[in-house]
OpenMM code with the backbone's topology and positions (N, CA, C; nanometers):
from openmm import Vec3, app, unit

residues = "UNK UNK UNK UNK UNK UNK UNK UNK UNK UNK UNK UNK UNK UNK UNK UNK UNK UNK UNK UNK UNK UNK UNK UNK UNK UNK UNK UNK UNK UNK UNK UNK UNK UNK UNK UNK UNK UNK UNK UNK UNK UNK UNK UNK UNK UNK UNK UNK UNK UNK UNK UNK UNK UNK UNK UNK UNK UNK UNK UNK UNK UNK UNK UNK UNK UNK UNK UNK UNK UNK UNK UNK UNK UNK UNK UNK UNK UNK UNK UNK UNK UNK UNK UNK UNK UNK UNK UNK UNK UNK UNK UNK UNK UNK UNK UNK UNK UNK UNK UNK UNK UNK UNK UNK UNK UNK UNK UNK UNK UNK UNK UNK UNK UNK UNK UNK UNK UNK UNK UNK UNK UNK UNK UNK UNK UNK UNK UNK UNK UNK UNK UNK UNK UNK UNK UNK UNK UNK UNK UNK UNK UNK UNK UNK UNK UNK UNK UNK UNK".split()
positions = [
    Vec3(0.0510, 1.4938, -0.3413),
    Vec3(-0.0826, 1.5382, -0.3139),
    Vec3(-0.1700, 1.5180, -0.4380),
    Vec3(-0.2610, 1.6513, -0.4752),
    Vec3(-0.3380, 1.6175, -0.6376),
    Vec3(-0.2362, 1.5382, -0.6945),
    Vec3(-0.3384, 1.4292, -0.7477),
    Vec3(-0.2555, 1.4089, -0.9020),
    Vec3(-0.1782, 1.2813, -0.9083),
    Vec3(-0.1241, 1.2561, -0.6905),
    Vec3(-0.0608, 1.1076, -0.6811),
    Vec3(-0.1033, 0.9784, -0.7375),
    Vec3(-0.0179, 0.9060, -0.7725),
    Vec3(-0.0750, 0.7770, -0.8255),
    Vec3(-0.0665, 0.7126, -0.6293),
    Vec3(-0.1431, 0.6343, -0.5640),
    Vec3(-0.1581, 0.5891, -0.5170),
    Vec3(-0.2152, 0.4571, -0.4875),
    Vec3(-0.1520, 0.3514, -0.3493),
    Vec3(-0.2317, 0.1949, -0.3519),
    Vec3(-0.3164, 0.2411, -0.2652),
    Vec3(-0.4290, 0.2495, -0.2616),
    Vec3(-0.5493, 0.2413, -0.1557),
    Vec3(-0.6215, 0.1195, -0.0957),
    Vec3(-0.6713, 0.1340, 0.0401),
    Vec3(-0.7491, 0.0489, 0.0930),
    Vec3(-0.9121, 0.0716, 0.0258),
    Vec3(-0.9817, -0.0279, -0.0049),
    Vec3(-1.0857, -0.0274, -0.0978),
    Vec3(-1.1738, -0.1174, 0.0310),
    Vec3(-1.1692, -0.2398, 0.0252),
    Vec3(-1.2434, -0.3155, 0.0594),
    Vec3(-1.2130, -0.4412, 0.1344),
    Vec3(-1.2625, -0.5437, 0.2305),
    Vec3(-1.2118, -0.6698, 0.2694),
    Vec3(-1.0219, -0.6270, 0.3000),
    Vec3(-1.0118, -0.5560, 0.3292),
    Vec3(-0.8314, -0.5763, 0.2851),
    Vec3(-0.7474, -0.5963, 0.2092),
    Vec3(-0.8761, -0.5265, 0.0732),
    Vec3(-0.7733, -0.5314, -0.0367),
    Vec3(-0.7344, -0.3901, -0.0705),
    Vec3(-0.6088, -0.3894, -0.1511),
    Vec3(-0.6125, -0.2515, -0.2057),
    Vec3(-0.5715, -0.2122, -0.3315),
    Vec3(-0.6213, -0.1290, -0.3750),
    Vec3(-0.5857, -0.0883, -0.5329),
    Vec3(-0.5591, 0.0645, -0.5913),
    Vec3(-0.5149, 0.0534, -0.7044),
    Vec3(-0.4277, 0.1483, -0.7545),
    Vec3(-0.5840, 0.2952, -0.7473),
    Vec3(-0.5125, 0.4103, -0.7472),
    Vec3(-0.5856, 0.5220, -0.7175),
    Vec3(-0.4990, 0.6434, -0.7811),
    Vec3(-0.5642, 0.7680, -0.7876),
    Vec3(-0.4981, 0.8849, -0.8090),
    Vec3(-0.5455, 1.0022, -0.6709),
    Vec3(-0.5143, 1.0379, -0.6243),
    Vec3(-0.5466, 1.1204, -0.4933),
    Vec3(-0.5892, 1.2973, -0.6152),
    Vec3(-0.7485, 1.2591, -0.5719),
    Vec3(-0.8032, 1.3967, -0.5971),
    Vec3(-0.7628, 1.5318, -0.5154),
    Vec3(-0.8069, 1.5022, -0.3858),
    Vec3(-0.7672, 1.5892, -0.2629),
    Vec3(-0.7150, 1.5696, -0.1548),
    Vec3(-0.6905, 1.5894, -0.0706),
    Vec3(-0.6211, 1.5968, 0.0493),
    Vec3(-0.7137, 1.6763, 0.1627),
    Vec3(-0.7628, 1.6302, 0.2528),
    Vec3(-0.8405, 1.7080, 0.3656),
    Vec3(-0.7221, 1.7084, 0.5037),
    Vec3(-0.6762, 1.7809, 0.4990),
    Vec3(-0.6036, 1.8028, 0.6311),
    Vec3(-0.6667, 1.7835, 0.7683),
    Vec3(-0.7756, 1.8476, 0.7834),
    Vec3(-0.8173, 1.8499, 0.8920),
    Vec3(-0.8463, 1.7263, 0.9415),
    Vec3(-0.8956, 1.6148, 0.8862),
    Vec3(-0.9486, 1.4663, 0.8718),
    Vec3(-0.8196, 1.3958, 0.8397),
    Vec3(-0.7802, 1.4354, 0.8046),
    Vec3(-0.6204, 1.3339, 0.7658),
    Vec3(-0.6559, 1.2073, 0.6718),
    Vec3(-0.7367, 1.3002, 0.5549),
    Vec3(-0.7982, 1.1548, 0.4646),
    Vec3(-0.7941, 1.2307, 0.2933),
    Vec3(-0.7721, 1.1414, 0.2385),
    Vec3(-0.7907, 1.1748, 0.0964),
    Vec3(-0.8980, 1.1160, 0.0131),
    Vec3(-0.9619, 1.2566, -0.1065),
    Vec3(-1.0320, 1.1481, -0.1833),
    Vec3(-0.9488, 1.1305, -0.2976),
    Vec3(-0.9902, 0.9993, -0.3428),
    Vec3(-0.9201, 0.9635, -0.4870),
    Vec3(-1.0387, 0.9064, -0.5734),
    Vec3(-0.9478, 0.8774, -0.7284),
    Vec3(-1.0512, 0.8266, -0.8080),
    Vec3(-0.9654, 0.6597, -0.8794),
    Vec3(-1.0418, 0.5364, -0.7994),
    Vec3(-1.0188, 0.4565, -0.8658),
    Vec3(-0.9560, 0.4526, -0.9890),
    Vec3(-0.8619, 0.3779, -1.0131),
    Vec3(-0.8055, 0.3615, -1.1658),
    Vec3(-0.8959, 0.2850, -1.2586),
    Vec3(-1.0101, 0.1728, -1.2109),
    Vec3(-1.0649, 0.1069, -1.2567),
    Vec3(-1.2235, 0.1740, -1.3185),
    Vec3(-1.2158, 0.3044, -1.2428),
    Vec3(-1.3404, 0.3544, -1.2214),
    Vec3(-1.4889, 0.3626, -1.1683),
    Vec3(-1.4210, 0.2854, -1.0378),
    Vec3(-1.5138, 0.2392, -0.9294),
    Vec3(-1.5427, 0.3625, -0.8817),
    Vec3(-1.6778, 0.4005, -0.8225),
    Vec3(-1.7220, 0.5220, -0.7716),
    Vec3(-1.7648, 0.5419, -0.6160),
    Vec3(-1.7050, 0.3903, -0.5694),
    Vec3(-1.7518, 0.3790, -0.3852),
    Vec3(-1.6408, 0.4316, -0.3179),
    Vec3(-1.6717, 0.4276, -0.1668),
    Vec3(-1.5423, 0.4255, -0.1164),
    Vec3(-1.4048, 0.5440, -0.1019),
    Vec3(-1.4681, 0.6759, -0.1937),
    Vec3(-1.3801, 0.7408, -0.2105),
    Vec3(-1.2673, 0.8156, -0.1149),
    Vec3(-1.3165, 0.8033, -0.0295),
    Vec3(-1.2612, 0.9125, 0.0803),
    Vec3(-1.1945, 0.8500, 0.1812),
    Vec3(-1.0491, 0.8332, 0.2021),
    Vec3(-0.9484, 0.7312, 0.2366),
    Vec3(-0.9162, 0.8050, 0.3669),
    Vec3(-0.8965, 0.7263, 0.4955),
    Vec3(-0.8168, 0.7653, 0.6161),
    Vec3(-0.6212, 0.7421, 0.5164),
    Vec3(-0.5938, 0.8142, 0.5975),
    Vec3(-0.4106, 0.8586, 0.5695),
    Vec3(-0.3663, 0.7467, 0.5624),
    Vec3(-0.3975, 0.6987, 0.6876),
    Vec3(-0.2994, 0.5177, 0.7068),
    Vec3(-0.3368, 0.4004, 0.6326),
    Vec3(-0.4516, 0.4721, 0.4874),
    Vec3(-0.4651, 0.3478, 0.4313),
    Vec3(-0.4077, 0.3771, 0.2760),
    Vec3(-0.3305, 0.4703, 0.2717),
    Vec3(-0.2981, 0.5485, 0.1300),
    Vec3(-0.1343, 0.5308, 0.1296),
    Vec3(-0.1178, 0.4713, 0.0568),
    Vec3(0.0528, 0.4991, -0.0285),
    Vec3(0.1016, 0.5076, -0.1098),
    Vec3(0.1787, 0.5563, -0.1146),
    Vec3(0.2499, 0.6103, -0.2763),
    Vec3(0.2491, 0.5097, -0.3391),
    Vec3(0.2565, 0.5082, -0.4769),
    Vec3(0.2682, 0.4077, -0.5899),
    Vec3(0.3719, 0.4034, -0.6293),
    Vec3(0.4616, 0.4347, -0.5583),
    Vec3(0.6390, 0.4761, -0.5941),
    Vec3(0.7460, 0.2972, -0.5125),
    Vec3(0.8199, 0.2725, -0.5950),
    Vec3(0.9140, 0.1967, -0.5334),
    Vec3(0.9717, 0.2407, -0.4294),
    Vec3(1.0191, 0.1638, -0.2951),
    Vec3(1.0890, 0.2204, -0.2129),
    Vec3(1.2448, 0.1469, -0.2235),
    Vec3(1.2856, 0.2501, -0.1361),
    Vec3(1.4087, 0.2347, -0.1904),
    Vec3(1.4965, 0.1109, -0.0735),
    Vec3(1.6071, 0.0458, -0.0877),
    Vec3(1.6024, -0.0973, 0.0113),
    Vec3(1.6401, -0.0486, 0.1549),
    Vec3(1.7140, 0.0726, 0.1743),
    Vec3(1.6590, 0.1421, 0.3266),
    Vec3(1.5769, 0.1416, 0.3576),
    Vec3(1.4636, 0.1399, 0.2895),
    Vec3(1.3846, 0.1820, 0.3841),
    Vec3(1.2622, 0.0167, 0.4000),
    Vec3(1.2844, -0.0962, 0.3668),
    Vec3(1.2610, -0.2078, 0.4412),
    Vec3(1.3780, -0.3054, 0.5112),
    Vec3(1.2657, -0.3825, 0.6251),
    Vec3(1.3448, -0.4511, 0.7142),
    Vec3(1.2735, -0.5779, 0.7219),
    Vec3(1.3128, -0.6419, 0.8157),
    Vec3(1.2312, -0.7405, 0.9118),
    Vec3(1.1246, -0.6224, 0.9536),
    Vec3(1.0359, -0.6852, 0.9287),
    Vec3(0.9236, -0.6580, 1.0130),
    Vec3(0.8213, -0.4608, 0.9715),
    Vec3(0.8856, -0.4766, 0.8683),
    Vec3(0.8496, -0.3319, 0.7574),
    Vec3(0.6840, -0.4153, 0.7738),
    Vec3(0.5952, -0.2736, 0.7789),
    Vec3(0.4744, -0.3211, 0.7164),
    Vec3(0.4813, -0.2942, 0.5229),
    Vec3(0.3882, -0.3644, 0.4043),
    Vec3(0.4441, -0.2996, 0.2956),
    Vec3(0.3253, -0.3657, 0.2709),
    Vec3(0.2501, -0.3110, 0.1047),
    Vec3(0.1999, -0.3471, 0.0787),
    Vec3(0.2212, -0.4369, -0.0777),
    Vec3(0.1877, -0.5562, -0.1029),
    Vec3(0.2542, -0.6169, -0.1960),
    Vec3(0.1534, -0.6872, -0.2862),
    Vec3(0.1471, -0.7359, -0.4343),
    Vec3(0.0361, -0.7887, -0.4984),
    Vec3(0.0329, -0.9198, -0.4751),
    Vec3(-0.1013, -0.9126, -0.5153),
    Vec3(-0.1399, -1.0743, -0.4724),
    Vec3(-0.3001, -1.1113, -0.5011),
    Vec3(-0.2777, -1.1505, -0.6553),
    Vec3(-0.4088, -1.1915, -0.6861),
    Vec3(-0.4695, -1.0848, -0.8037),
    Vec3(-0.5574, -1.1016, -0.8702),
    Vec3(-0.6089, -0.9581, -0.9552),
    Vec3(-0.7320, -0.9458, -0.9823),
    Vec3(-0.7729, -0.8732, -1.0895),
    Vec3(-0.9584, -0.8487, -1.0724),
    Vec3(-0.9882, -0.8024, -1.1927),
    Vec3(-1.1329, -0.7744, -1.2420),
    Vec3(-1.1241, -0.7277, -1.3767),
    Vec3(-1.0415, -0.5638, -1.4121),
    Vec3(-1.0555, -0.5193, -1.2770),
    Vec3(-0.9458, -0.4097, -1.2772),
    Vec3(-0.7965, -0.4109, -1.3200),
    Vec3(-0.7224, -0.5066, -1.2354),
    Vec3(-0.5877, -0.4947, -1.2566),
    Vec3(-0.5744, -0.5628, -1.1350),
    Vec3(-0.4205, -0.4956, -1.0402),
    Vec3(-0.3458, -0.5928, -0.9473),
    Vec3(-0.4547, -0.5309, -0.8467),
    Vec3(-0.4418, -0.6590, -0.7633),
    Vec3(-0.4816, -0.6553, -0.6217),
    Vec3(-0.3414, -0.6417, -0.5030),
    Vec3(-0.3536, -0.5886, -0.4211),
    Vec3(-0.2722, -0.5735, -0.3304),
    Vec3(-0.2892, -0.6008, -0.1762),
    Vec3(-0.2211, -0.6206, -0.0745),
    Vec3(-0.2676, -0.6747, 0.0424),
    Vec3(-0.1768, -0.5881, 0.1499),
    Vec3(-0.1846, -0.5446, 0.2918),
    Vec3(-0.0901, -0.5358, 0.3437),
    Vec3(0.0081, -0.6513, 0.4989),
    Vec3(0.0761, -0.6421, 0.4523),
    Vec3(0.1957, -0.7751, 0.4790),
    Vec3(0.3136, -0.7017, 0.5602),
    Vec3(0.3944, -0.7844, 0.6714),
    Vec3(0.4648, -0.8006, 0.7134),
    Vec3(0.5992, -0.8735, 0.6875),
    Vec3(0.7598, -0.8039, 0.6067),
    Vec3(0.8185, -0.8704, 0.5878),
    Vec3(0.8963, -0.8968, 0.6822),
    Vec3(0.9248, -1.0623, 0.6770),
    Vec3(0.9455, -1.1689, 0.7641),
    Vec3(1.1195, -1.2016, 0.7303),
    Vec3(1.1478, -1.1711, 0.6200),
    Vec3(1.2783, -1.2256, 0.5609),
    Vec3(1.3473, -1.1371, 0.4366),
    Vec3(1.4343, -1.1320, 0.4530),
    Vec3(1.5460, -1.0614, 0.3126),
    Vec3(1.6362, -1.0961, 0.2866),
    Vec3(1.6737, -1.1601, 0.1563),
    Vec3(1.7689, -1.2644, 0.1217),
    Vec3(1.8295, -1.1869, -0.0134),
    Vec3(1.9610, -1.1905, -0.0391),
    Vec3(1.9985, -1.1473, -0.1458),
    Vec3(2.0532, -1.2890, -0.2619),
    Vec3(2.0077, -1.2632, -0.3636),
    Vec3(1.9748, -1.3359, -0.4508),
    Vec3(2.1223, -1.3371, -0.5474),
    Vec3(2.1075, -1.4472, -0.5817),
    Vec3(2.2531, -1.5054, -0.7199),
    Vec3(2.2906, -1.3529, -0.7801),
    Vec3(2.1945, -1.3083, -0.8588),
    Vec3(2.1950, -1.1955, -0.8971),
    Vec3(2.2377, -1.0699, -0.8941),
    Vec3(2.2105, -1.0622, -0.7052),
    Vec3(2.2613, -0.8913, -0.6292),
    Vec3(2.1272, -0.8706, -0.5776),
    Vec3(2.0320, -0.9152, -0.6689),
    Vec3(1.9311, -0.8188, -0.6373),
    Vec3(1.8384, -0.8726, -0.4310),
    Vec3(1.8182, -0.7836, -0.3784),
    Vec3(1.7039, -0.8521, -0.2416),
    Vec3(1.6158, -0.9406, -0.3289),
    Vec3(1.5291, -0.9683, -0.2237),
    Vec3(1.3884, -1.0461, -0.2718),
    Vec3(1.3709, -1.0766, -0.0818),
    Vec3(1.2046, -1.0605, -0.0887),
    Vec3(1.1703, -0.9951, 0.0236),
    Vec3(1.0300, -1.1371, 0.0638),
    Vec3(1.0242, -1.2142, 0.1678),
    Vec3(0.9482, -1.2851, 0.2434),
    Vec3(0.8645, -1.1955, 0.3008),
    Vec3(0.7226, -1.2716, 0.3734),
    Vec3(0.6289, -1.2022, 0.4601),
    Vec3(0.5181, -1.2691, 0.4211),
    Vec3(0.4530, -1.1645, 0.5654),
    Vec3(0.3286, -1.2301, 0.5438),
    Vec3(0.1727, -1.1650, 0.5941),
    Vec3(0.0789, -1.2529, 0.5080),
    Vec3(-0.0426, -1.1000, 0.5182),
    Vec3(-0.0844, -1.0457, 0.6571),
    Vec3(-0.1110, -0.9518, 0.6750),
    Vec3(-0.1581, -0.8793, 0.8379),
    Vec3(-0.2733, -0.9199, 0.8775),
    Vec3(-0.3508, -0.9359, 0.7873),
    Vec3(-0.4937, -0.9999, 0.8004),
    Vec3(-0.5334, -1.1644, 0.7652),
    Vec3(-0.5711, -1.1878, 0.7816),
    Vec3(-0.6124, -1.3717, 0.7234),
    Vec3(-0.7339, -1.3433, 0.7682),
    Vec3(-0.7833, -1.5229, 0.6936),
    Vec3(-0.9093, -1.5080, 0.7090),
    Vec3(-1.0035, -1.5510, 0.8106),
    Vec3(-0.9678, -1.5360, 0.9116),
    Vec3(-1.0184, -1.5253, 1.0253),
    Vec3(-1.0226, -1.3842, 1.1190),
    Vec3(-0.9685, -1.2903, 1.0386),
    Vec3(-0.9855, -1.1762, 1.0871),
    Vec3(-1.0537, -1.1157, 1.0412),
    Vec3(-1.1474, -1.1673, 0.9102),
    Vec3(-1.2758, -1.1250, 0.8279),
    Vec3(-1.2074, -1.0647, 0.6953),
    Vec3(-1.1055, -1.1620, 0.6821),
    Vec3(-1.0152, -1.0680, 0.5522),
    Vec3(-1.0953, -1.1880, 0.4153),
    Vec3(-1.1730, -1.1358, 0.2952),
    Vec3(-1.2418, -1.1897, 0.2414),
    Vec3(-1.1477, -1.2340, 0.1307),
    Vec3(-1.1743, -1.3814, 0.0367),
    Vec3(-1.0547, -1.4704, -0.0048),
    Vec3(-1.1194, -1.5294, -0.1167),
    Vec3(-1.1829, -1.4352, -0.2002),
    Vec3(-1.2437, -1.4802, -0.3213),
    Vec3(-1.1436, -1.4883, -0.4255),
    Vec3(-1.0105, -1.5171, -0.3841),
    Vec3(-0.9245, -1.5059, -0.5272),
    Vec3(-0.8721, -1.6521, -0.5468),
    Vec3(-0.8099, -1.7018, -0.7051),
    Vec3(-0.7315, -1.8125, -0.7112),
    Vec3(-0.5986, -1.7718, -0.6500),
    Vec3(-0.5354, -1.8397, -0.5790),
    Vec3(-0.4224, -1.7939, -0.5710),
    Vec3(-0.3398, -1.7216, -0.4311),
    Vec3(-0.4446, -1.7432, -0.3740),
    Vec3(-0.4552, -1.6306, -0.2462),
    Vec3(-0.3546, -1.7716, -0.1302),
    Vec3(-0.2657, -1.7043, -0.0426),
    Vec3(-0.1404, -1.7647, 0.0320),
    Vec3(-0.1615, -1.6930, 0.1302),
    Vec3(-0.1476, -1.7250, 0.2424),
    Vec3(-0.0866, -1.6587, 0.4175),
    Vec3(0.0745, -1.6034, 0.3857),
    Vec3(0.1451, -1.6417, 0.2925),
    Vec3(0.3017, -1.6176, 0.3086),
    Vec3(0.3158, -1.5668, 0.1623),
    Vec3(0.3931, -1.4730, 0.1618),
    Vec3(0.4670, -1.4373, 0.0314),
    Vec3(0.5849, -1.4662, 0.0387),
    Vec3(0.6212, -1.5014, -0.0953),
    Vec3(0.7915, -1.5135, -0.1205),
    Vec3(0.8590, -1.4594, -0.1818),
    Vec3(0.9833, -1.4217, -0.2177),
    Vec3(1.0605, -1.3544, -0.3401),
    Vec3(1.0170, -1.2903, -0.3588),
    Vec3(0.9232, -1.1864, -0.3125),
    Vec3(0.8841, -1.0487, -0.4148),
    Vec3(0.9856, -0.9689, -0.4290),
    Vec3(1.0057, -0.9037, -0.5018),
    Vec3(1.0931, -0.7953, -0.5710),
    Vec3(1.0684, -0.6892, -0.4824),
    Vec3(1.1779, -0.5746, -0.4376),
    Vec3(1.1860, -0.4161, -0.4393),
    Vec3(1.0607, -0.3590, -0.5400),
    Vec3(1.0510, -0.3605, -0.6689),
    Vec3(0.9842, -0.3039, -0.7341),
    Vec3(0.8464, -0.3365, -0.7297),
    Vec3(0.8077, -0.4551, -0.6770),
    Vec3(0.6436, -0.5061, -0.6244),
    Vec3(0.6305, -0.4338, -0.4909),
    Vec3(0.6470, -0.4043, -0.4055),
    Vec3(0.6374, -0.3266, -0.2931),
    Vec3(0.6152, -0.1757, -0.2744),
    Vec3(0.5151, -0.2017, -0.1904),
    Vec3(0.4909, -0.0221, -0.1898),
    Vec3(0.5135, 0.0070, -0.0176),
    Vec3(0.5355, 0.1190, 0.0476),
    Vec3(0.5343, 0.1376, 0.2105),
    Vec3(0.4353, 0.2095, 0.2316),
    Vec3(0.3726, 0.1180, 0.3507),
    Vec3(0.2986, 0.1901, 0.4320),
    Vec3(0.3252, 0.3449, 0.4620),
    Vec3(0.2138, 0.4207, 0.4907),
    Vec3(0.2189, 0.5658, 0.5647),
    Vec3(0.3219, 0.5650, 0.6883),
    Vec3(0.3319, 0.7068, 0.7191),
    Vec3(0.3884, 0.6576, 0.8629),
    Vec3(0.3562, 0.7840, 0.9211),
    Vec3(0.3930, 0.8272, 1.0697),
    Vec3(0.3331, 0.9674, 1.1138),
    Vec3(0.4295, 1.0405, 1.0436),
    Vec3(0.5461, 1.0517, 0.9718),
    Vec3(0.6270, 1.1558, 0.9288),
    Vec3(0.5561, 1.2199, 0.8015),
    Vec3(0.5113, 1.0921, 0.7427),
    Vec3(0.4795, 1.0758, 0.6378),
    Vec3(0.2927, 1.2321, 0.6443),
    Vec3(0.2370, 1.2097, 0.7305),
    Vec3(0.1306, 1.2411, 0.7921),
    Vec3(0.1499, 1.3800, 0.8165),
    Vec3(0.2767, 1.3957, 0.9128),
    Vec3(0.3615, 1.5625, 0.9390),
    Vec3(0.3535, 1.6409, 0.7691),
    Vec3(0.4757, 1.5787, 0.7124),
    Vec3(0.4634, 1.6509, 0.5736),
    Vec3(0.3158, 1.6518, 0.4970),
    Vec3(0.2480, 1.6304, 0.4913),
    Vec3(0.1386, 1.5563, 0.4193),
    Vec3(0.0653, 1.7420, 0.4777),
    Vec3(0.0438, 1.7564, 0.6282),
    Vec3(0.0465, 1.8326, 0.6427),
    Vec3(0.0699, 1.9576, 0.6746),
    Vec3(0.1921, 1.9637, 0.6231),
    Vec3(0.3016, 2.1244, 0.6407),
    Vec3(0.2860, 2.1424, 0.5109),
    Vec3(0.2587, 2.0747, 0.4485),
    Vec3(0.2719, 2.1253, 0.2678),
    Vec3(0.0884, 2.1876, 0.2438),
    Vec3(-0.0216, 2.1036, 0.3412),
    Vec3(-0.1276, 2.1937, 0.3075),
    Vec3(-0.1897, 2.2367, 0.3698),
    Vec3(-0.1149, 2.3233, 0.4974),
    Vec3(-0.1198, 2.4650, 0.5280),
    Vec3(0.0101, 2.5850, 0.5605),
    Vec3(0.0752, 2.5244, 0.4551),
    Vec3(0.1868, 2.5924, 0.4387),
    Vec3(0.3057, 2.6611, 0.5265),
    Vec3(0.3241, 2.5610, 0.6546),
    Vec3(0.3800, 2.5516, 0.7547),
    Vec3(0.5116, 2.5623, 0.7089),
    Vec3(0.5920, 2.6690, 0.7898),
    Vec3(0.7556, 2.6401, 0.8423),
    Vec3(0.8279, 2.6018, 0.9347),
    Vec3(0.8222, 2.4704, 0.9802),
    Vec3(0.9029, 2.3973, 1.0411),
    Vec3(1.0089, 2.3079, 0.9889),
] * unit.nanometer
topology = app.Topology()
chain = topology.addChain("A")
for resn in residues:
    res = topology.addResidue(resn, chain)
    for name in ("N", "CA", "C"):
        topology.addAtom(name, app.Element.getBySymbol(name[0]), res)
């Protein structure tokens, strides 16, 4: 809640790093404060907010929504949200995770970057963040109105 580092939806379908000021239950939206110190935009629906935390390899699949970097700004990383398509384990041990963006640009997803791809490849566990989910939404709110279920 206060205090989360969070990836937020900002703009065009991009998203970027945040700290979650508050939490409105009733609205199921948070405000945060840009890391960059952008002052628009503050006040986030649920399903566009996720932890800034690695997930762990349970919890992606085929077909995980996630959000992953891609591209950057005078801020820092840019992020997108993507569909992984593939999971391959590498020489190494380690996964490395295929997919691809949810939006393109024909869905009005805006593409002012060098660098910008329909497909990701090899990203790492540790580049990935997960989408919300309704569980995610449940706790979000039993913790702020102090529910026992």
């Amino acid at each position: 809640m206060r205090g989360n580092h969070v990836i937020s939806l900002h703009q065009n379908w991009a998203y970027f790093k945040a700290t979650v000021v508050e939490f409105h239950p009733t609205d199921l939206a948070y405000t945060v404060d840009w890391d960059d110190g952008d002052t628009s935009e503050r006040l986030q629906c649920f399903k566009d907010v996720a932890m800034d935390v690695v997930p762990s390899l349970s919890e992606i699949g085929v077909g995980t929504i996630v959000l992953f970097p891609q591209g950057r700004y005078g801020g820092g990383q840019r992020y997108h949200q993507g569909k992984i398509t593939a999971i391959r384990q590498e020489s190494d041990g380690t996964a490395s995770f295929d997919g691809v963006h949810t939006k393109r640009s024909d869905h009005v997803k805006c593409i002012p970057w060098d660098g910008y791809c329909q497909e990701f490849t090899g990203m790492k566990l540790e580049d990935l963040r997960i989408a919300p989910n309704a569980m995610d939404a449940l706790l979000a709110c039993k913790q702020a109105f102090n529910l026992d279920f």
